[in-house]
N, CA, C and O atoms as a GROMACS GRO file, in nm:
protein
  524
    1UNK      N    1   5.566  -5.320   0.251
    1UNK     CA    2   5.655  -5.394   0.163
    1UNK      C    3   5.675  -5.533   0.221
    1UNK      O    4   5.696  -5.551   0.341
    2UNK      N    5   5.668  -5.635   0.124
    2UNK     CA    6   5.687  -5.771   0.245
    2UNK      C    7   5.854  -5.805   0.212
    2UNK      O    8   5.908  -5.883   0.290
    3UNK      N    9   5.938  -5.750   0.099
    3UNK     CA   10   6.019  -5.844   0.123
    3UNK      C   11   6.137  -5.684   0.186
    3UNK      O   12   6.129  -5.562   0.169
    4UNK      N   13   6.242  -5.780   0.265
    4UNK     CA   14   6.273  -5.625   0.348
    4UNK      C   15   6.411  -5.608   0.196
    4UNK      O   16   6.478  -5.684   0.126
    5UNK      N   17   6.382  -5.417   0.219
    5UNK     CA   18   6.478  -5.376   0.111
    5UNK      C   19   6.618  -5.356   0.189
    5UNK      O   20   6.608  -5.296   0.296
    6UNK      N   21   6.755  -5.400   0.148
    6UNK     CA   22   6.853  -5.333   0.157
    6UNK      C   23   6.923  -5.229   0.092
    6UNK      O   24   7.003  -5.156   0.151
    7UNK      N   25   6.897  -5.222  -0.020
    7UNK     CA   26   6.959  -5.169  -0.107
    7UNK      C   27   6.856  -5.106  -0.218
    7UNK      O   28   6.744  -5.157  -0.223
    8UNK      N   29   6.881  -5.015  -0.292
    8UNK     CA   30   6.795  -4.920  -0.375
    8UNK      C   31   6.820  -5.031  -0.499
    8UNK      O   32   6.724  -5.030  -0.577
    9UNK      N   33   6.894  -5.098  -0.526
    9UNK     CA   34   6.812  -5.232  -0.656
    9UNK      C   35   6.727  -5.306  -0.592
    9UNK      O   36   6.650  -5.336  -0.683
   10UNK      N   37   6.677  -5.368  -0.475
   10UNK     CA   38   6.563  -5.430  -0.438
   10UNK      C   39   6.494  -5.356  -0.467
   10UNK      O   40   6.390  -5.421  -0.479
   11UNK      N   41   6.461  -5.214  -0.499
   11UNK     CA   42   6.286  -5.122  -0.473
   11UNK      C   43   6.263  -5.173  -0.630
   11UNK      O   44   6.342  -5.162  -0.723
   12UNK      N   45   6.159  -5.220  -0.630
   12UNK     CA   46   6.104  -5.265  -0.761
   12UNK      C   47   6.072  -5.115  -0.839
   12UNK      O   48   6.111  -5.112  -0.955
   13UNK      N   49   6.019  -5.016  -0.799
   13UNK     CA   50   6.027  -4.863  -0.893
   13UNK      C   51   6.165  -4.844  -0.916
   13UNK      O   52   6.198  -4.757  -0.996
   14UNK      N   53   6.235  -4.901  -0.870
   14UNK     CA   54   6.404  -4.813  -0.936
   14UNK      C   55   6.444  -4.966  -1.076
   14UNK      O   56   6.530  -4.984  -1.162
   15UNK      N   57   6.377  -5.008  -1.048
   15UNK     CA   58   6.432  -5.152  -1.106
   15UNK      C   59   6.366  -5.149  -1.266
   15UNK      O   60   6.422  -5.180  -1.372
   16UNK      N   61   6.192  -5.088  -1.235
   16UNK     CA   62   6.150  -5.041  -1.325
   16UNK      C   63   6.182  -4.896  -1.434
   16UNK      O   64   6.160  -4.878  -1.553
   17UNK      N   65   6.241  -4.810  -1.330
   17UNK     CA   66   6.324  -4.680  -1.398
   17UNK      C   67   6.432  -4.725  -1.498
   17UNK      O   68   6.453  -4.662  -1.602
   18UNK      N   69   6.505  -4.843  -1.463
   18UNK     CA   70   6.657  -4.892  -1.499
   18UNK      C   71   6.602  -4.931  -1.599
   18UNK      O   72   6.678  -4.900  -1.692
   19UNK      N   73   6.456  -5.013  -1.665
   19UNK     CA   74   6.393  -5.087  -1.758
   19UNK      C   75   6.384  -4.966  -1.869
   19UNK      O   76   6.393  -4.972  -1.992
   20UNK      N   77   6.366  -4.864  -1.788
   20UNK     CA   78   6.319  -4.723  -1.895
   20UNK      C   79   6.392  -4.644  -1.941
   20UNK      O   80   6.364  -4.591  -2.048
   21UNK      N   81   6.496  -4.618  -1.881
   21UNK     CA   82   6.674  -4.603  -1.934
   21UNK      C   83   6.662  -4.683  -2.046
   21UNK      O   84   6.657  -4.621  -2.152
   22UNK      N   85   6.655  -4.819  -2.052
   22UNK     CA   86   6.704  -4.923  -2.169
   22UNK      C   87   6.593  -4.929  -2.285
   22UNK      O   88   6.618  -4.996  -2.386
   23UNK      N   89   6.478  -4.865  -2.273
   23UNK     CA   90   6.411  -4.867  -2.383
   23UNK      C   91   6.426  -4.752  -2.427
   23UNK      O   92   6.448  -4.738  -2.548
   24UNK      N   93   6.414  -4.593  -2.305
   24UNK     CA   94   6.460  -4.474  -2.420
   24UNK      C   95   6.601  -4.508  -2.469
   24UNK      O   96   6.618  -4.462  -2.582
   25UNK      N   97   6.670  -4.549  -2.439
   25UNK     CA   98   6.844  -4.522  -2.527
   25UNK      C   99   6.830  -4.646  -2.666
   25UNK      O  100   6.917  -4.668  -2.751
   26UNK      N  101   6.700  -4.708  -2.655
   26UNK     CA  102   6.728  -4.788  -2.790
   26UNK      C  103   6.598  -4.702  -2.882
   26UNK      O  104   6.607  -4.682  -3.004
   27UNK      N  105   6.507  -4.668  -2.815
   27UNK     CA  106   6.424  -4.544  -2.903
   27UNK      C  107   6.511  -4.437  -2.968
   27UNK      O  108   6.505  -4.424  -3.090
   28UNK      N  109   6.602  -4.348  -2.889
   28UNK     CA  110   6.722  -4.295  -2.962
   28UNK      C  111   6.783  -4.289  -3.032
   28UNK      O  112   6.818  -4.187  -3.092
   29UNK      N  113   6.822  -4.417  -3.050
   29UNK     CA  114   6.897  -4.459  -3.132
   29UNK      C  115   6.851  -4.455  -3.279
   29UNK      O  116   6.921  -4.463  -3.380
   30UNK      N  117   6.723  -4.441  -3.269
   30UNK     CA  118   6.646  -4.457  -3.426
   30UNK      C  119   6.731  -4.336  -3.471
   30UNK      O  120   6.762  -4.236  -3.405
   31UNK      N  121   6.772  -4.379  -3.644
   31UNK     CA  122   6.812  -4.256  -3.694
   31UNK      C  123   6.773  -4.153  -3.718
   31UNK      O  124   6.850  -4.059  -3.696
   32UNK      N  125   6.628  -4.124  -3.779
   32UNK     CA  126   6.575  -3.944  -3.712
   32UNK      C  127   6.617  -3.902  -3.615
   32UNK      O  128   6.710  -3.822  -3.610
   33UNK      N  129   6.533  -3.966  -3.483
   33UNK     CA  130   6.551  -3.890  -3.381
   33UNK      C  131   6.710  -3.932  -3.309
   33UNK      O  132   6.714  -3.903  -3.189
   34UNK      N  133   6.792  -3.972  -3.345
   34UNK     CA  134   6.909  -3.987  -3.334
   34UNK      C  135   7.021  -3.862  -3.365
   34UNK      O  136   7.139  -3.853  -3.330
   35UNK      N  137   6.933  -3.763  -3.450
   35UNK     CA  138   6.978  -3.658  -3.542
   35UNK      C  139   6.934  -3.508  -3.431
   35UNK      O  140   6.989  -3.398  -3.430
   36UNK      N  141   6.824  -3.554  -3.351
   36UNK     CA  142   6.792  -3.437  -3.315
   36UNK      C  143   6.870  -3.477  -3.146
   36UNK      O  144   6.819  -3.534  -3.049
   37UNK      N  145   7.044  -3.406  -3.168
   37UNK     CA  146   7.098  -3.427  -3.060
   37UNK      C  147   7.016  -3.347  -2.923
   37UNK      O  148   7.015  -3.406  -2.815
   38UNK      N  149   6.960  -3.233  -2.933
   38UNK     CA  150   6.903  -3.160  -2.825
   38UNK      C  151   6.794  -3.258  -2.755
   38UNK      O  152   6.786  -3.296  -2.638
   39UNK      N  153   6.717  -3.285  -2.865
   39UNK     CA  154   6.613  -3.409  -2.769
   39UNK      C  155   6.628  -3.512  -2.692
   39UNK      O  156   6.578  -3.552  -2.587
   40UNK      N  157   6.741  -3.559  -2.798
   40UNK     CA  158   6.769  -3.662  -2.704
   40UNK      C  159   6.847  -3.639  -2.592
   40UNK      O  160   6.834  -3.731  -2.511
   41UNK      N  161   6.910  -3.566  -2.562
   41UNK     CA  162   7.018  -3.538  -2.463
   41UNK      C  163   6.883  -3.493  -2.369
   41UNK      O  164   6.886  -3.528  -2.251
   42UNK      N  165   6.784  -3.430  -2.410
   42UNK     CA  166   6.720  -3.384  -2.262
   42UNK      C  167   6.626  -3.538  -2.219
   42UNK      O  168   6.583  -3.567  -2.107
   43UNK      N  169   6.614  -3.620  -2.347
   43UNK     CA  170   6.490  -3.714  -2.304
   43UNK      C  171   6.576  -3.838  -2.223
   43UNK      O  172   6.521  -3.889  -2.125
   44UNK      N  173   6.711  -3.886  -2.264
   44UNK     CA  174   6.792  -3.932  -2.203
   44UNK      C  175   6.801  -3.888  -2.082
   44UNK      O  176   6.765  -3.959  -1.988
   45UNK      N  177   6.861  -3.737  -2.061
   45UNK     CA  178   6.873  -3.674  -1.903
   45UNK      C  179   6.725  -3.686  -1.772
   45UNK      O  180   6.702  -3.672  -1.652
   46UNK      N  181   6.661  -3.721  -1.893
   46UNK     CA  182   6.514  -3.724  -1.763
   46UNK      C  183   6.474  -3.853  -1.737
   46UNK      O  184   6.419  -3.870  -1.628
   47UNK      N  185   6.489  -3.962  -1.820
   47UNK     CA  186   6.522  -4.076  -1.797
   47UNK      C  187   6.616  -4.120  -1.660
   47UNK      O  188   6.597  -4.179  -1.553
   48UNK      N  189   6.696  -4.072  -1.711
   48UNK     CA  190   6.846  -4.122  -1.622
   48UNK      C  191   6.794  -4.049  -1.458
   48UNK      O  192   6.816  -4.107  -1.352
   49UNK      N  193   6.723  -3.912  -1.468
   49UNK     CA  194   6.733  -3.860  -1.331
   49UNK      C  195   6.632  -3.918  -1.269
   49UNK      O  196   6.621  -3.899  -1.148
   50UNK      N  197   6.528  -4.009  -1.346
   50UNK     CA  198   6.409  -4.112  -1.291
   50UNK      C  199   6.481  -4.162  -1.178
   50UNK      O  200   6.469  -4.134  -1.059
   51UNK      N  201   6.580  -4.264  -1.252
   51UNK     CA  202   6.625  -4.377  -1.150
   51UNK      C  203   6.722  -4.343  -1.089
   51UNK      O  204   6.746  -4.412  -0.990
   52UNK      N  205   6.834  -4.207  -1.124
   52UNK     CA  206   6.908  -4.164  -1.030
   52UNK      C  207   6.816  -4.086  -0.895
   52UNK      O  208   6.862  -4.087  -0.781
   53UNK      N  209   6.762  -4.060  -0.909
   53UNK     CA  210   6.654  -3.953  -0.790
   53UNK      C  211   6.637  -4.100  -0.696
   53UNK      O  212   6.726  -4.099  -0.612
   54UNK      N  213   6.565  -4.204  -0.686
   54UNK     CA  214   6.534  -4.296  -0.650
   54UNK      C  215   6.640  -4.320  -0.574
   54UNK      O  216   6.627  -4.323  -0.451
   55UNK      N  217   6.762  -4.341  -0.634
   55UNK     CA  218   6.833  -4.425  -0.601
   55UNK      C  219   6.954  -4.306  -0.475
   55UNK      O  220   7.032  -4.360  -0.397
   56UNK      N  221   6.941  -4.147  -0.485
   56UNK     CA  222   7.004  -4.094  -0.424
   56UNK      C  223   6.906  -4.082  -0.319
   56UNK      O  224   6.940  -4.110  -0.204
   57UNK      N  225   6.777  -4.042  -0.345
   57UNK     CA  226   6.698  -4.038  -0.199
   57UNK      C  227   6.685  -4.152  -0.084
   57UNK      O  228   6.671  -4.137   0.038
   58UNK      N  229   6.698  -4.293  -0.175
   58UNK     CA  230   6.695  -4.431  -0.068
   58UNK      C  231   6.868  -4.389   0.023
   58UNK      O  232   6.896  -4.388   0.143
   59UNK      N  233   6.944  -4.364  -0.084
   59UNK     CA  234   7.078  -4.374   0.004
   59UNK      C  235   7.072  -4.252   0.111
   59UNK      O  236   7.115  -4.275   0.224
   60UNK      N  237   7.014  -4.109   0.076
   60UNK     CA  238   7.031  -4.026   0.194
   60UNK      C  239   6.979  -4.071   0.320
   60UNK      O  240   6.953  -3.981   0.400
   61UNK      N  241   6.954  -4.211   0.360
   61UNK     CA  242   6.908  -4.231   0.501
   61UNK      C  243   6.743  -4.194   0.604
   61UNK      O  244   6.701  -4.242   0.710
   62UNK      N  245   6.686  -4.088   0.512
   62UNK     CA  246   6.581  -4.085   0.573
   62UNK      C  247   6.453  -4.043   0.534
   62UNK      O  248   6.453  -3.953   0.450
   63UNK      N  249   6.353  -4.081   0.570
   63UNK     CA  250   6.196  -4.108   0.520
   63UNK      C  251   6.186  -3.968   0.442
   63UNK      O  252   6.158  -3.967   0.322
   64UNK      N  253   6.212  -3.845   0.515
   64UNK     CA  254   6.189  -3.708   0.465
   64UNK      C  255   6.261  -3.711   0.337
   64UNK      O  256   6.197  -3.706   0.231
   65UNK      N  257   6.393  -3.718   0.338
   65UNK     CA  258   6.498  -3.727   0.243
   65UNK      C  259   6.464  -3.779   0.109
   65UNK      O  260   6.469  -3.722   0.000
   66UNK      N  261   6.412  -3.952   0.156
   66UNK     CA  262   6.363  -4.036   0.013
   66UNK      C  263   6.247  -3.987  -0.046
   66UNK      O  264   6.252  -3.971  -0.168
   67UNK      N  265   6.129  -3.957   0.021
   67UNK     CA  266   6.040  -3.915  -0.015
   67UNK      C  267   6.099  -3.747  -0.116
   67UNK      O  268   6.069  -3.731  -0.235
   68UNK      N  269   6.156  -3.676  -0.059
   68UNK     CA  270   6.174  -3.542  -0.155
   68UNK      C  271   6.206  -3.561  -0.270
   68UNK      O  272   6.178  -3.496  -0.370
   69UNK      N  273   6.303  -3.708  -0.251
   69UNK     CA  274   6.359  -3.757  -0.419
   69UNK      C  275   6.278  -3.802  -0.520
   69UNK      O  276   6.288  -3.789  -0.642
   70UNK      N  277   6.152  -3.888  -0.415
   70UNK     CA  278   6.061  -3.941  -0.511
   70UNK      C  279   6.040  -3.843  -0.604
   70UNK      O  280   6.079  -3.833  -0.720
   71UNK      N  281   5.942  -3.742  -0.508
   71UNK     CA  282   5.874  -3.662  -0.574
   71UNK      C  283   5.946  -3.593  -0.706
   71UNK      O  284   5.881  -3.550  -0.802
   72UNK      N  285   6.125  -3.587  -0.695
   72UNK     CA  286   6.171  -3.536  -0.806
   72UNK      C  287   6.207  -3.629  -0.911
   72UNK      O  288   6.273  -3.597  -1.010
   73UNK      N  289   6.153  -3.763  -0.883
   73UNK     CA  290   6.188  -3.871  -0.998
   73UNK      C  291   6.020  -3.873  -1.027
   73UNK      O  292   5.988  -3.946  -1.121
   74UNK      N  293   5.952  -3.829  -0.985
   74UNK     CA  294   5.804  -3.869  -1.045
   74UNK      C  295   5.802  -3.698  -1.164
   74UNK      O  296   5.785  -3.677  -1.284
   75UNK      N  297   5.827  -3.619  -1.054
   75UNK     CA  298   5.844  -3.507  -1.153
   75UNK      C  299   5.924  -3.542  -1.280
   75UNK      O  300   5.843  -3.538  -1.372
   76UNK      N  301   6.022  -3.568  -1.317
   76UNK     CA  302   6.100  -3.635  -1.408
   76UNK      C  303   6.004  -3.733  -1.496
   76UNK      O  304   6.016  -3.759  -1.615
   77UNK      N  305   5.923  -3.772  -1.420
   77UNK     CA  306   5.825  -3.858  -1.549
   77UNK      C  307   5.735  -3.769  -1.598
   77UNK      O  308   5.688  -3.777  -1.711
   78UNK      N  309   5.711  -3.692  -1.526
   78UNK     CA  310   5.598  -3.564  -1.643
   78UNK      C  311   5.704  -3.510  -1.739
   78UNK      O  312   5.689  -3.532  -1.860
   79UNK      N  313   5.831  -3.426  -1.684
   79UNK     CA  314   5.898  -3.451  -1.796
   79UNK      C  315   5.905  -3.497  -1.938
   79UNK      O  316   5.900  -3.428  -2.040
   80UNK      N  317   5.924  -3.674  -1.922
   80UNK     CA  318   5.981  -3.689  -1.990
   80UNK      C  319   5.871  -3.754  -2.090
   80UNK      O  320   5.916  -3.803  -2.194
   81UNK      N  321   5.736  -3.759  -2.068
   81UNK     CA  322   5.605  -3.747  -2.091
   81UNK      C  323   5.607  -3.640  -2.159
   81UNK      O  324   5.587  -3.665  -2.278
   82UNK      N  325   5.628  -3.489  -2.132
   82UNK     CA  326   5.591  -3.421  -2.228
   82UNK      C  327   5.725  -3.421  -2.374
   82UNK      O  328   5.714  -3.367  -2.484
   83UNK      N  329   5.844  -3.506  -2.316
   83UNK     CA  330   5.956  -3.490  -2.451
   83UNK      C  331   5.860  -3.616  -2.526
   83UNK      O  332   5.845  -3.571  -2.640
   84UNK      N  333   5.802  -3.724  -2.522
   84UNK     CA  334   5.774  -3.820  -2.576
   84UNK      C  335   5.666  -3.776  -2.686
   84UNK      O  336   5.646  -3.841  -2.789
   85UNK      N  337   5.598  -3.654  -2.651
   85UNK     CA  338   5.490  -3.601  -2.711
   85UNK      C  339   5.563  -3.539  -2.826
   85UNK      O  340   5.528  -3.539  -2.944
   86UNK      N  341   5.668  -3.487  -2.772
   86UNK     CA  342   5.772  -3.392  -2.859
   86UNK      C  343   5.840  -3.463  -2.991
   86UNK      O  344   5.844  -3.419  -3.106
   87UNK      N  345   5.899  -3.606  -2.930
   87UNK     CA  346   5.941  -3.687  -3.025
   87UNK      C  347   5.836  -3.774  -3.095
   87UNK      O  348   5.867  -3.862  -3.176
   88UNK      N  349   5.714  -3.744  -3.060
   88UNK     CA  350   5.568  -3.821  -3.135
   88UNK      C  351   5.563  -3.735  -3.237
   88UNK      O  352   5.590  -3.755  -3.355
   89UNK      N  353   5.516  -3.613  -3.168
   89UNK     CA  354   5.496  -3.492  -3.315
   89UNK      C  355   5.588  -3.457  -3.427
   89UNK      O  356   5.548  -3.399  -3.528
   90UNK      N  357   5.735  -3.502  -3.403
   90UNK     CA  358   5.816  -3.528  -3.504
   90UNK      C  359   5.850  -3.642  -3.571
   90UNK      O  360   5.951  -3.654  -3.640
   91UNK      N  361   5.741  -3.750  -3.545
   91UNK     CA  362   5.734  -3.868  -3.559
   91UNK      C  363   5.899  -3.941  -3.573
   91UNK      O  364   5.953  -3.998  -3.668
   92UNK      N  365   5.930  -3.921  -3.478
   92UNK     CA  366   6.106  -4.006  -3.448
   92UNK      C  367   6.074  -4.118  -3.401
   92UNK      O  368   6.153  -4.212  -3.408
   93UNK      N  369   5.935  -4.132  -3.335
   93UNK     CA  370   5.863  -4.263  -3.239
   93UNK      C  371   5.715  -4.245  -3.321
   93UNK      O  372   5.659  -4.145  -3.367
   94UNK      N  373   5.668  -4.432  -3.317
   94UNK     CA  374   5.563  -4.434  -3.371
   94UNK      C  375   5.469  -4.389  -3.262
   94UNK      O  376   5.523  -4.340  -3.163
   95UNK      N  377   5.323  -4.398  -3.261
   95UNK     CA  378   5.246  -4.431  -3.180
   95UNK      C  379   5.238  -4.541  -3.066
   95UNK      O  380   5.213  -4.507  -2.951
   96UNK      N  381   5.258  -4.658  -3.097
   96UNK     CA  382   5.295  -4.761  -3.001
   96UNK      C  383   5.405  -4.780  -2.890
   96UNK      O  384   5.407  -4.834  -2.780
   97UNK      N  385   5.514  -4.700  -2.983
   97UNK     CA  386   5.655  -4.696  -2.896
   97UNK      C  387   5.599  -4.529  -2.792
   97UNK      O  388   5.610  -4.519  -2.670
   98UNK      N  389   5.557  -4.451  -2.859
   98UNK     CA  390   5.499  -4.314  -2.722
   98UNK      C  391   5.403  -4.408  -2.611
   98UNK      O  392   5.406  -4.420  -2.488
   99UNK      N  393   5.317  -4.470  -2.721
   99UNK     CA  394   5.197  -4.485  -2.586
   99UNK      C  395   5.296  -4.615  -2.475
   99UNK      O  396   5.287  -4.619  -2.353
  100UNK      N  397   5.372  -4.697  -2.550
  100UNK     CA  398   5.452  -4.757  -2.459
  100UNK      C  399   5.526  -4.688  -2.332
  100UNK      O  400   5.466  -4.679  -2.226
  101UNK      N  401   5.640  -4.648  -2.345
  101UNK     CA  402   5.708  -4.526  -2.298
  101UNK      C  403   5.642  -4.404  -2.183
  101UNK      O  404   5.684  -4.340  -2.086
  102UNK      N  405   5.517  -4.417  -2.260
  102UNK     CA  406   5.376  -4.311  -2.129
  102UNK      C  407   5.376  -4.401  -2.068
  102UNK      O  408   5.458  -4.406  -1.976
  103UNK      N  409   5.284  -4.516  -2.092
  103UNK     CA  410   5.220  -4.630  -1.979
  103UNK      C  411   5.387  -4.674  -1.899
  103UNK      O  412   5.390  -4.710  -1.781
  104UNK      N  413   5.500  -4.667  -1.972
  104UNK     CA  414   5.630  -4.680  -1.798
  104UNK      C  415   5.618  -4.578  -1.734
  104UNK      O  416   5.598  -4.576  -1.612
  105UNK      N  417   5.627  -4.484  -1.804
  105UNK     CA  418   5.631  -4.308  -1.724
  105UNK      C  419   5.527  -4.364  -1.572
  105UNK      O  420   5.543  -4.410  -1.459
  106UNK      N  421   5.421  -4.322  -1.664
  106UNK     CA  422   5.322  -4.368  -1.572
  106UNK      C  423   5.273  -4.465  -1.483
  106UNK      O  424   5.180  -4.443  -1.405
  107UNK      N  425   5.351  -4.602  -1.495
  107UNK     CA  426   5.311  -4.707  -1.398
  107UNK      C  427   5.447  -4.623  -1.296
  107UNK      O  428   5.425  -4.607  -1.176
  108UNK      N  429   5.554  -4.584  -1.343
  108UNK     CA  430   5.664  -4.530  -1.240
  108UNK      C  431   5.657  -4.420  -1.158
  108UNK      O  432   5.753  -4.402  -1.082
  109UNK      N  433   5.532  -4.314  -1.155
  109UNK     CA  434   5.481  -4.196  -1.145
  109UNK      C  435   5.431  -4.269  -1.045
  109UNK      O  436   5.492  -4.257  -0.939
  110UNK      N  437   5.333  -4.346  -1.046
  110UNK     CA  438   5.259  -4.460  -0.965
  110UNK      C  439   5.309  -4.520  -0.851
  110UNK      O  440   5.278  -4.525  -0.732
  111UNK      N  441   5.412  -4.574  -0.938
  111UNK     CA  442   5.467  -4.680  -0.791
  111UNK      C  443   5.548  -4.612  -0.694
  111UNK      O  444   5.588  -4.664  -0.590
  112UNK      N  445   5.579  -4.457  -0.743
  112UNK     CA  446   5.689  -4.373  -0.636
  112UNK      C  447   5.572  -4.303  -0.589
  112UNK      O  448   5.618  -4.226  -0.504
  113UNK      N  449   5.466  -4.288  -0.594
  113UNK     CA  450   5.344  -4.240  -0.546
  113UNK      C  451   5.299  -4.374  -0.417
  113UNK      O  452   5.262  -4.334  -0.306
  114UNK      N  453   5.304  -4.495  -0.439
  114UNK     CA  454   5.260  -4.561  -0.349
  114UNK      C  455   5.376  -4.588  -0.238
  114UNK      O  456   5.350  -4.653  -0.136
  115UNK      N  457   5.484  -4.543  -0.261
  115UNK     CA  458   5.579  -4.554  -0.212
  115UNK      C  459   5.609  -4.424  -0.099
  115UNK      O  460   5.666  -4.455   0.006
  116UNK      N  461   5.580  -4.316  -0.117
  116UNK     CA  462   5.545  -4.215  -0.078
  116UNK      C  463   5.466  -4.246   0.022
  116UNK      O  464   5.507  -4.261   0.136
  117UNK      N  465   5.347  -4.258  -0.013
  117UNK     CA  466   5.235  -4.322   0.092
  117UNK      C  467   5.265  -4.387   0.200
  117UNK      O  468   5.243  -4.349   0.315
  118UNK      N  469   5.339  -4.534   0.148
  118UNK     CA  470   5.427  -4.602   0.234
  118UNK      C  471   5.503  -4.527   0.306
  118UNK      O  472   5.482  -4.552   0.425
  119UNK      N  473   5.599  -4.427   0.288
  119UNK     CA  474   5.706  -4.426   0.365
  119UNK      C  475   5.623  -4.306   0.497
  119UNK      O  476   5.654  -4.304   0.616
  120UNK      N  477   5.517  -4.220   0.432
  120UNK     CA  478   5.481  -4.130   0.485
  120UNK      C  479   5.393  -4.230   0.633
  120UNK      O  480   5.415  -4.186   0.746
  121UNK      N  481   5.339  -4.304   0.627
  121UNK     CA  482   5.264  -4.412   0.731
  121UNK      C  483   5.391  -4.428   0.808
  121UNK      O  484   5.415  -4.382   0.920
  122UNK      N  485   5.448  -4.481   0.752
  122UNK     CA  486   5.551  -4.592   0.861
  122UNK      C  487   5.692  -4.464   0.941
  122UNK      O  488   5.756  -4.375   0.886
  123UNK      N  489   5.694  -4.501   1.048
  123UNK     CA  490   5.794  -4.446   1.139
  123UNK      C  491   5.916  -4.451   1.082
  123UNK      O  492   5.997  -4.360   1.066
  124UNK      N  493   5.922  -4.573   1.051
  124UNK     CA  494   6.076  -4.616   1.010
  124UNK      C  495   6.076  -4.676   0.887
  124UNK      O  496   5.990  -4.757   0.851
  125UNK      N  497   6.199  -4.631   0.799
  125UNK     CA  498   6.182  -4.751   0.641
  125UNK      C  499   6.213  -4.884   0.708
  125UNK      O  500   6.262  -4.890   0.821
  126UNK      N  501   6.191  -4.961   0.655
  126UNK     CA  502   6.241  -5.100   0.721
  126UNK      C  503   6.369  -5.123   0.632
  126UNK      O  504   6.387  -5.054   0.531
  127UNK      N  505   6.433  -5.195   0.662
  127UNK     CA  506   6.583  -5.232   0.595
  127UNK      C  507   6.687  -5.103   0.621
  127UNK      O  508   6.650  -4.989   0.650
  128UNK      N  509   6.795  -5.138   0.609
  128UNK     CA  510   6.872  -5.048   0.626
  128UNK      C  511   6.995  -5.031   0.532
  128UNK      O  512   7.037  -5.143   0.501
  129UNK      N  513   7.054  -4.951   0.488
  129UNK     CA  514   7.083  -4.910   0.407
  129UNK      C  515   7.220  -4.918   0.377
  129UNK      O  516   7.288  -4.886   0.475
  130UNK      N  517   7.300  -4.956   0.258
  130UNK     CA  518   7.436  -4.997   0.292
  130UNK      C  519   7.541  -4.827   0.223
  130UNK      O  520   7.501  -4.726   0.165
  131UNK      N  521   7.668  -4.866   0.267
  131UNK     CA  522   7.704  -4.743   0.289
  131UNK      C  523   7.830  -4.774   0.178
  131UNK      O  524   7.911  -4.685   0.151
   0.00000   0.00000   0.00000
């Protein structure tokens, strides 16, 4: 990483999760799928645990710790990958807004994957963490 992180809003993957919060809750909002309260409440909840996972594993203090979270905020993007399919086939979302919505899933699946990598190399996270 070159610039040093203090805080879980510097990690550019949590920054990108926060981006994906704000496009599913305005996809939602469409009135179909606005109607199907169960979906949305789970496609919202997997959203939200993207960038909450991120953001509880940086604060638990350590490489083992952040890394376990990743893995449960990347899990959270298969998730919420397969609700997007869910709200495709009920056409609540066009085609453009799913394949949108995949390609974040997926660049965020990604970047907590290279991040992983990262933390698994290095001894120490660099930056330290505020309390």
């Amino acid at each position: 990483m070159s610039k040093k992180v203090t805080c879980f809003e510097d990690l550019n993957v949590w920054q990108k999760a926060r981006e994906l919060v704000g496009f599913i809750y305005e996809l939602t909002k469409k009135k179909d799928f606005a109607r199907d309260y169960a979906l949305v409440d789970q496609v919202r909840r997997a959203s939200i645990s993207i960038m909450s996972n991120i953001a509880e594993g940086f604060e638990r203090g350590s490489n083992k710790e952040f890394i376990q979270f990743l893995y449960i905020a990347k899990g959270s993007c298969g998730e919420m990958r397969s609700q997007l399919y869910a709200a495709l086939d009920q056409q609540y979302i066009s085609e453009d807004e799913f394949l949108n919505a995949k390609d974040r899933c997926l660049k965020i699946s990604g970047m907590a994957s290279n991040l992983i990598s990262y933390l698994k190399s290095s001894k120490s996270f660099e930056g330290k963490r505020q309390k």
